[in-house]
PLY file of the C-alpha trace (Angstrom):
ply
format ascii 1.0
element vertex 366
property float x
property float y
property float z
element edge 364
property int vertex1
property int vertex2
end_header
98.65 148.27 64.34
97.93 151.93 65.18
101.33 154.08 64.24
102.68 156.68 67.06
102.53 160.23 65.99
106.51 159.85 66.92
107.15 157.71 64.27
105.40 158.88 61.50
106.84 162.00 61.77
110.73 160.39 61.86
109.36 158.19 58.94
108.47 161.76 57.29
111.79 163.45 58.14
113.95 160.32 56.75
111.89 160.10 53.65
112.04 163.48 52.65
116.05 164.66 53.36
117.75 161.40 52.92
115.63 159.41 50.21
117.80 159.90 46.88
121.14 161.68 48.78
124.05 161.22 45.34
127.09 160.68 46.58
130.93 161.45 45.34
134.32 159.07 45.75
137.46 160.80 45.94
141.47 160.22 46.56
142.86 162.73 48.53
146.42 160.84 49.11
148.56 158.18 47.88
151.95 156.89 47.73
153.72 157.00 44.24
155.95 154.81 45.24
156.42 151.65 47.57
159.54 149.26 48.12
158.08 145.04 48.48
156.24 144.88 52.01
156.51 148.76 52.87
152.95 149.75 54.42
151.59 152.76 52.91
148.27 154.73 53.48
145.79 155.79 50.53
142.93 158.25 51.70
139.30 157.86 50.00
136.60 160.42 50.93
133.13 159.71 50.21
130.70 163.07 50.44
127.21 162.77 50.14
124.90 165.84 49.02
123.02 165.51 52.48
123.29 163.96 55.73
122.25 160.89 54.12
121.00 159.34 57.67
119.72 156.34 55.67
122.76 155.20 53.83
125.65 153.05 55.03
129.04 152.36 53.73
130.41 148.72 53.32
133.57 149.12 52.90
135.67 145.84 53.17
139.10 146.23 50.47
140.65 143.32 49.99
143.97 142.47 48.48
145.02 140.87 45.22
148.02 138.80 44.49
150.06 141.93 44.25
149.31 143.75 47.28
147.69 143.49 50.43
144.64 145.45 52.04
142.95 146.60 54.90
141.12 149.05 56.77
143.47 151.55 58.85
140.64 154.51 60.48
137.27 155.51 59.40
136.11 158.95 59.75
132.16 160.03 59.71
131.38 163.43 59.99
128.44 165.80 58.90
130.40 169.10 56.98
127.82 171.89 56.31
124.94 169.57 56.29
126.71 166.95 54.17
127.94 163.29 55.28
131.38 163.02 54.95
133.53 159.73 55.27
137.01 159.34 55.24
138.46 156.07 54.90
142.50 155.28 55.38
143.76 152.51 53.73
147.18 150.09 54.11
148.25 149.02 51.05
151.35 146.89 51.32
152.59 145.55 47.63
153.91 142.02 47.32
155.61 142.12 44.15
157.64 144.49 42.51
156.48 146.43 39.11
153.33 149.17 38.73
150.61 147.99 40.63
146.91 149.20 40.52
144.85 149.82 43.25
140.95 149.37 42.08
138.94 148.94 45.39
135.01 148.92 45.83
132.83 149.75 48.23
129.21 148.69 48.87
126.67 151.76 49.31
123.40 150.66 50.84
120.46 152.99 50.89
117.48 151.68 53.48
114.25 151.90 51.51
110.85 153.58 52.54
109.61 150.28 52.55
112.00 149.40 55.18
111.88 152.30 57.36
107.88 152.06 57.49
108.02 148.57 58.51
110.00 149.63 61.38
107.65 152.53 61.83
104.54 150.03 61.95
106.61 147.15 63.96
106.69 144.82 61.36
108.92 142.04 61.95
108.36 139.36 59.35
109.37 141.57 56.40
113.37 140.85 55.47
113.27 141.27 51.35
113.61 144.39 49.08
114.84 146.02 52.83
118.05 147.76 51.02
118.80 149.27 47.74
122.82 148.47 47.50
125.04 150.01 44.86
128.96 149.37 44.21
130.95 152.38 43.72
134.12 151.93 42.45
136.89 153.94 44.21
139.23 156.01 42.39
141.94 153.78 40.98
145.68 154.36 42.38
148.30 153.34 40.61
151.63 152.69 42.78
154.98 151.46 41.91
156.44 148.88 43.89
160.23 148.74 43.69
162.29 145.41 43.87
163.39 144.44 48.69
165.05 141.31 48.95
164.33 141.88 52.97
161.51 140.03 54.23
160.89 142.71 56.56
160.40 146.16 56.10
160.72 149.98 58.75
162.20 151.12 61.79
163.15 148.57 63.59
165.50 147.59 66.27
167.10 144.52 67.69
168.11 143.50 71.30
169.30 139.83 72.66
169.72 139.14 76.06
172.01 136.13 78.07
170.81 135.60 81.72
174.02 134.03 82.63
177.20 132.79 80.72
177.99 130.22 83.06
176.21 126.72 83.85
177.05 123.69 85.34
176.02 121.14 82.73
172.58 120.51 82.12
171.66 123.83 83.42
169.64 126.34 81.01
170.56 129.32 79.77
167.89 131.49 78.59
167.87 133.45 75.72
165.48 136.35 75.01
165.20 138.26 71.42
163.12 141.50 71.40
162.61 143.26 68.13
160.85 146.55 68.30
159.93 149.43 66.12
157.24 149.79 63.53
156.89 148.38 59.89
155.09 145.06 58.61
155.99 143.24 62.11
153.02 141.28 61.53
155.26 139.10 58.78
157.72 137.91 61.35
158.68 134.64 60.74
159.85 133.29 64.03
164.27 132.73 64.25
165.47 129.84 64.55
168.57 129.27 66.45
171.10 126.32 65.83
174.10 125.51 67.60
175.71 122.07 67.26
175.90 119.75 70.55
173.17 122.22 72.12
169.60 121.45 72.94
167.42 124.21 72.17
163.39 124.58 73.15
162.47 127.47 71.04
159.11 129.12 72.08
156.38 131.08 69.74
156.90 134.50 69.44
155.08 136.63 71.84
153.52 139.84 69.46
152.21 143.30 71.33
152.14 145.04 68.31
148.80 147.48 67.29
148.11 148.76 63.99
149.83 152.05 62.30
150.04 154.15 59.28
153.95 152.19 58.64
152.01 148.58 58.88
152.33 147.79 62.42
154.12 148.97 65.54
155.15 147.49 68.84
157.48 144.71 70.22
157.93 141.37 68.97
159.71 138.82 72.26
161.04 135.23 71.66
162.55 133.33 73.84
165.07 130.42 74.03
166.40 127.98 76.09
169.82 126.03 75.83
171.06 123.22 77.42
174.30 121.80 76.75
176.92 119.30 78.40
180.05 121.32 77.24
180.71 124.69 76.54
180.09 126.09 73.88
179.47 129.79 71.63
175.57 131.47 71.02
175.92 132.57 67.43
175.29 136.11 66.67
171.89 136.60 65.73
170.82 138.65 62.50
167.37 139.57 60.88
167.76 141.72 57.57
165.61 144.75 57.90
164.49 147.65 54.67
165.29 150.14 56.32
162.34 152.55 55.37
164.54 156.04 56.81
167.75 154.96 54.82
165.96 153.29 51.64
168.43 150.57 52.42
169.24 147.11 53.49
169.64 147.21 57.34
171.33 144.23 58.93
170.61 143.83 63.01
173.12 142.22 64.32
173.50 141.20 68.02
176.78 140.15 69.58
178.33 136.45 69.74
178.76 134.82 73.13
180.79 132.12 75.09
179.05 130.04 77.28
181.29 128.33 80.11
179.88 124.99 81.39
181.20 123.50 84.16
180.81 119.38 84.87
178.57 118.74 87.90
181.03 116.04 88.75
185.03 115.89 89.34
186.98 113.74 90.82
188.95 116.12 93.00
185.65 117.15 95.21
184.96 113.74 95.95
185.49 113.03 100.10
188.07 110.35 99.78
189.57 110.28 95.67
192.35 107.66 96.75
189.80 105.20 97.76
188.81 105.02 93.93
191.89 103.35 93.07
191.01 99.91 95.23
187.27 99.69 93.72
186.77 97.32 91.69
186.50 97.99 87.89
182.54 97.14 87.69
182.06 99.55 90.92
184.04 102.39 88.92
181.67 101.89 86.16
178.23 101.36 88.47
179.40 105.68 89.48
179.98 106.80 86.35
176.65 104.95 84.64
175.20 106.70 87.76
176.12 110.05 87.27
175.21 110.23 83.00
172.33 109.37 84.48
172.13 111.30 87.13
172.90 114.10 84.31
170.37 113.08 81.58
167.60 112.83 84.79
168.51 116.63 85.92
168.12 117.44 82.07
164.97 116.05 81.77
163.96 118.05 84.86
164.89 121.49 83.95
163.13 121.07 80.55
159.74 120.29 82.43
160.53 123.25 84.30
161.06 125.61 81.84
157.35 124.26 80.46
156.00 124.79 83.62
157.15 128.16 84.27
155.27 131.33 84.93
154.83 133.56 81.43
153.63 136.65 80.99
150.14 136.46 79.49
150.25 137.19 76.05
148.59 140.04 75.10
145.49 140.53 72.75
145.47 142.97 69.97
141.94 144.06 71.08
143.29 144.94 74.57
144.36 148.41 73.52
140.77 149.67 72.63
139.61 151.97 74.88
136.08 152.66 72.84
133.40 150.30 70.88
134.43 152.56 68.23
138.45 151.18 68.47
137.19 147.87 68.92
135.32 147.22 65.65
137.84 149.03 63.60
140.47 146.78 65.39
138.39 143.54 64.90
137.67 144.40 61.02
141.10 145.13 60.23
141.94 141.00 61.33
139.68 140.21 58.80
138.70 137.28 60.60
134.90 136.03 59.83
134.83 135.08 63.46
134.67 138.67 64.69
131.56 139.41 62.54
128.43 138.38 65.01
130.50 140.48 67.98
130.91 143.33 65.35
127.35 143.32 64.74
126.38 143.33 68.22
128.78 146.34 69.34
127.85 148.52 66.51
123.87 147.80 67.39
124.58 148.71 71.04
123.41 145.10 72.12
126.94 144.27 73.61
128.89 146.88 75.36
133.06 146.77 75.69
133.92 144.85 78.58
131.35 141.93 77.94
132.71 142.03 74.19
136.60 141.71 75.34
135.59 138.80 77.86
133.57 137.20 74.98
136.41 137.33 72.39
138.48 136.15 75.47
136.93 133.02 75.85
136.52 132.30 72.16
140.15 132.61 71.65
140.92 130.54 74.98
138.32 127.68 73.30
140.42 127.70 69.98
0 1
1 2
2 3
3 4
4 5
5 6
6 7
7 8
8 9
9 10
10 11
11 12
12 13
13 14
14 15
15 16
16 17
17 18
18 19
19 20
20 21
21 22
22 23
23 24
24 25
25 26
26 27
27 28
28 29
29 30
30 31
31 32
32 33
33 34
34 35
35 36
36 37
37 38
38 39
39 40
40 41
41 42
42 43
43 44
44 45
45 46
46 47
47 48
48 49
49 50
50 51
51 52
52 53
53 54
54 55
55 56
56 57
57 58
58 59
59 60
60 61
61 62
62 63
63 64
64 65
65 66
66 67
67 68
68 69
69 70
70 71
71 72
72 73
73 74
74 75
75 76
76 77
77 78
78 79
79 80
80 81
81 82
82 83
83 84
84 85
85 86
86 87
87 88
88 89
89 90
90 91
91 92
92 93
93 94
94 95
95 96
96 97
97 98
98 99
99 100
100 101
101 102
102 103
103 104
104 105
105 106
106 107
107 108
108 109
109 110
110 111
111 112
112 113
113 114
114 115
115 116
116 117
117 118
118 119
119 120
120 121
121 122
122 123
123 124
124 125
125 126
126 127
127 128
128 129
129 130
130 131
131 132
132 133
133 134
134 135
135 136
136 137
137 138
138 139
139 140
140 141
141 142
142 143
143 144
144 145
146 147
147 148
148 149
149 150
150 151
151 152
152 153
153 154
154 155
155 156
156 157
157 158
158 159
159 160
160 161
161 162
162 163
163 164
164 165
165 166
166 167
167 168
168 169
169 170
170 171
171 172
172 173
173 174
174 175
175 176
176 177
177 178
178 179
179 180
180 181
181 182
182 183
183 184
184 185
185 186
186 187
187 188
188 189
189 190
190 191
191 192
192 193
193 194
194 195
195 196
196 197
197 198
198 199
199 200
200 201
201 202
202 203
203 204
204 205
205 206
206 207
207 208
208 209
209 210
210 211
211 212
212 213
213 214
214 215
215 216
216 217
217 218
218 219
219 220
220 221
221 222
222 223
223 224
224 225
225 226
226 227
227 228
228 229
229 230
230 231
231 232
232 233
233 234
234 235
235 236
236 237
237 238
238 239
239 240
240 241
241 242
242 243
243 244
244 245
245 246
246 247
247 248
248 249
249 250
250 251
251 252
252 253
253 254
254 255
255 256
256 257
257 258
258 259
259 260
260 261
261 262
262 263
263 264
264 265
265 266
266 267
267 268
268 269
269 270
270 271
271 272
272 273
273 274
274 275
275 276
276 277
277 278
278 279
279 280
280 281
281 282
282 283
283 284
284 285
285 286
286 287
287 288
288 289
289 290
290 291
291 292
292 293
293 294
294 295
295 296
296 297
297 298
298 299
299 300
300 301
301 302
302 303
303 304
304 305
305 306
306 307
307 308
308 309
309 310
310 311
311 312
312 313
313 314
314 315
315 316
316 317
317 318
318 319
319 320
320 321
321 322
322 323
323 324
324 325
325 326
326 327
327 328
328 329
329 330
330 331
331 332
332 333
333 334
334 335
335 336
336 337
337 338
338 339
339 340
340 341
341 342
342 343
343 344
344 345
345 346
346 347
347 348
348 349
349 350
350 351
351 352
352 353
353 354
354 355
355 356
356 357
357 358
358 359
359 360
360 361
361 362
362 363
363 364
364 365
């Protein structure tokens, strides 16, 4: 096949200012010191001695049993001439002690081989395409000091009541909103026991986005109790390291009386002295009726509160506004899922509202 004077001369350029481009890992900033499942950022900067248009980055950290990893913002500029890529990194330790942080990153260098194939159109030619390299990052070393508080930030609770009195059988719903920013991805979700009570619990509803404390956003879970007799909601807690104070942090909402009030009494009945001629069996046949009557209207309201409206829950992807946010957001889940849509957005093949409605509808099939 006949090669266009075009392409031969970008063949040219490539080989001759990015073919053998050395390149230098450094640390600019790190955290000395972290408490257990405090987020902190580490910043690597990779410069290359030219623009180094034919070398990529792979840069995929991964965690260890002592601390966990992941991608925060990427950075790729050209700074007098030279490529320069600036990676931030979470690190969130898991165990107390001195922990080191040895990441790697894969540098792949397209050959000439490669690039003239594409010149020439060549298809059918998929070995000895890249030259790859690990560089080992600059190693970190961090000390993690002893939290006995599964989570960790600035965070705030709030509990709401819709009503504090039923008539029995009726729900009362319960809504628990905790908001702020630290590792809110680790919420486990409360559970709430109260004796004589029937409780439908639902999963925990998570607009939270990523951020140089771990996460930030609002976490919503909501409750609903149903109960024959009165009785008291608890007051709710959820120990919080408090990453401002350095200390244990204990949100606390308020305990609250419910009244419930029978749906049946005697004194609203049209004619109560008539009940004293009935029959004993007929006195029974009403009050069989209305436990019945009672369990039926329970039985009602809980299929209602399943069949209620919600709020549609919202997708971590939703935020990005670029292709750009939306493959830094997909890598950081770390889900292998993700990977043929990451491909496609960072090819240009798939642009940002077909990729939302795709991941949509894969998420909708799970």
């Amino acid at each position: 096949m006949k090669r266009s004077l075009g392409k031969l001369i970008a063949l040219m350029i490539l080989s001759v200012s990015g073919w053998g481009a050395t390149y230098q890992w450094k640390m600019l900033e790190a955290p000395q010191t972290l408490y257990v499942q405090q987020s902190g950022v580490v910043r690597y900067e990779c410069t290359f001695s030219t623009s180094a248009a034919d070398y990529t980055i792979d840069f995929k950290p991964s965690g260890t049993e002592e601390y966990r990893a992941s991608i925060l913002t990427q950075r790729d500029r050209i700074v007098e001439g030279k490529r320069v890529q600036t990676f931030d990194v979470l690190i969130t330790p898991l165990k107390e002690g001195n922990i080191e942080i040895a990441l790697e990153a894969l540098i792949r260098h397209t050959t000439f081989a490669s690039i003239e194939n594409a010149s020439i159109g060549r298809d059918n030619v998929k070995k000895y395409d890249f030259d790859d390299e690990t560089a080992h990052l600059p190693k970190v070393l961090i000390t993690a000091k002893p939290n006995s508080a599964a989570l960790s930030g600035e965070m705030a609770l709030e509990v709401r009541i819709d009503k504090r009195s039923v008539i029995a059988h009726e729900p009362v719903h319960v809504s628990l909103f905790l908001r702020g920013k630290g590792n809110l991805d680790q919420y486990v979700p409360y559970e709430l026991n109260i004796s004589g009570v029937n409780i439908f619990a639902e999963e925990p509803m998570r607009d939270i986005s990523p951020d140089t404390a771990g996460f930030s956003g609002e976490i919503r879970q909501e409750f609903a109790l149903v109960s024959s007799k009165s009785f008291i909601i608890p007051s709710i807690t959820i120990d919080v390291f408090d990453t401002s104070t350095q200390k244990i942090k204990r949100l606390q909402s308020e305990a609250a009386a419910i009244e419930v009030v029978q749906g049946y009494e005697r004194s609203n009945l049209l004619d109560p002295p008539a009940l004293r001629d009935w029959s004993g069996w007929m006195r029974y046949t009403l009050y069989t009726g209305l436990v019945m009557a009672g369990v039926a209207m329970g039985e009602a309201v809980r299929r209602l509160w399943k069949l209620r409206p919600r709020r549609k829950a919202k997708r971590f992807w939703d935020e990005a506004k670029t292709i750009k946010e939306l493959v830094i957001l997909l890598a950081l889940s770390g889900e292998r899922a993700y990977e043929p849509i990451i491909a496609e957005l960072e090819v240009g093949t798939l642009d940002l509202r077909e990729a939302k409605k795709r991941l949509s509808h894969s998420n909708s099939v799970k």
